[in-house]
C-alpha positions as CSV (number, residue, x, y, z in Angstrom):
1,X,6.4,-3.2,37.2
2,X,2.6,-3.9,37.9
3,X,0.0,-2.7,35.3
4,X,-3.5,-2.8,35.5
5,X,-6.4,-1.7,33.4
6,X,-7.7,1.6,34.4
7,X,-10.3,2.7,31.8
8,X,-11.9,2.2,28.8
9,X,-13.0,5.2,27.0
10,X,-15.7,5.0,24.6
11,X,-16.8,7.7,22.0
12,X,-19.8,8.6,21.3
13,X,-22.7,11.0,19.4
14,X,-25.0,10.2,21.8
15,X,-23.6,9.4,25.5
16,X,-27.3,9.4,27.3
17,X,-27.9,6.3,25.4
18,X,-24.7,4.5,26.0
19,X,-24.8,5.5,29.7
20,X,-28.3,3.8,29.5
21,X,-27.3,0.9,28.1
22,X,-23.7,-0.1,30.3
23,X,-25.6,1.0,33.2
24,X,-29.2,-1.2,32.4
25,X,-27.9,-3.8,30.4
26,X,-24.3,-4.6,31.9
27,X,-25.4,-3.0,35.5
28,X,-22.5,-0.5,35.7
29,X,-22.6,2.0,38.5
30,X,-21.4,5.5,38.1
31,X,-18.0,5.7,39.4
32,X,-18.1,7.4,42.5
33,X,-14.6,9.2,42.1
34,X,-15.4,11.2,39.1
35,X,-18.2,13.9,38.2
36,X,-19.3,15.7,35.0
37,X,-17.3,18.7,36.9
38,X,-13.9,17.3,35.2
39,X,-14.8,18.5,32.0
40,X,-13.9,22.1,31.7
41,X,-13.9,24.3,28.5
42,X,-9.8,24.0,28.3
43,X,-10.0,22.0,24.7
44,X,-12.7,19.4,25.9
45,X,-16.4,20.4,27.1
46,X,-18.2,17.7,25.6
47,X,-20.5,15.3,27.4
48,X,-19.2,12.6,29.4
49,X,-20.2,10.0,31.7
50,X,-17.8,7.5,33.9
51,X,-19.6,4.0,35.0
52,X,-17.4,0.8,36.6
53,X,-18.4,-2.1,37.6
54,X,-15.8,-1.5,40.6
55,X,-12.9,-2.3,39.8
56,X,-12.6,-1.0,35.9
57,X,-14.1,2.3,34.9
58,X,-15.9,2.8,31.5
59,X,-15.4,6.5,30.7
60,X,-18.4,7.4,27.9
61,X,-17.4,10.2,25.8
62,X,-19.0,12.5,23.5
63,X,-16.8,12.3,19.9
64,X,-14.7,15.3,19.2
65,X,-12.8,15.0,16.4
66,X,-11.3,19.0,17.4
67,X,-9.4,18.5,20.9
68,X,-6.3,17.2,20.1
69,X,-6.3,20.4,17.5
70,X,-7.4,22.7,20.0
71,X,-5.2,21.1,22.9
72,X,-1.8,20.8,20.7
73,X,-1.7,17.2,21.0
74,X,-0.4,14.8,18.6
75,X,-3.2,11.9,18.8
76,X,-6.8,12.6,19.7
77,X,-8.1,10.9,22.4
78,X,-11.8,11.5,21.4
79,X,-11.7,10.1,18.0
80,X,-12.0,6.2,18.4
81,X,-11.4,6.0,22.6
82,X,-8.4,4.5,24.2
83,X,-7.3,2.2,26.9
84,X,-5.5,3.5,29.8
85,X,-3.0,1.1,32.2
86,X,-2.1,2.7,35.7
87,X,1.2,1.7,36.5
């Protein structure tokens, strides 16, 4: 089996700034393949941008320390961020 790095999501209080900053300072593009319009009020309606630099997205999310609660997971993806593999 081949893995490869996906994303890496990063949590925020304040995504306008960190979308700033990966897209001025690291020149990260927003990722053509996803839209604000993939958050929906089912657990998760926070703000959220996605930047790559092509090949790797950066998924900027706004902390909620509530959805895996609300969702009936068992680990909260919006606490600290993750690291997703596609395989």
């Amino acid at each position: 089996m081949r893995i490869k790095l996906h994303h890496v999501n990063l949590c925020t209080k304040d995504v306008a700034a960190m979308d700033a900053f990966y897209r001025d300072v690291l020149d990260l593009r927003p990722e053509r393949s996803l839209n604000d319009n993939r958050v929906t009020g089912e657990g998760y309606a926070g703000k959220v941008a996605f930047v790559s630099d092509g090949d790797v997205q950066v998924h900027l999310a706004e902390q909620d320390l509530g959805v895996a609660f609300r969702t009936g997971q068992a680990i909260n993806p919006l606490h600290r961020g993750h690291v997703a593999f596609r395989t």
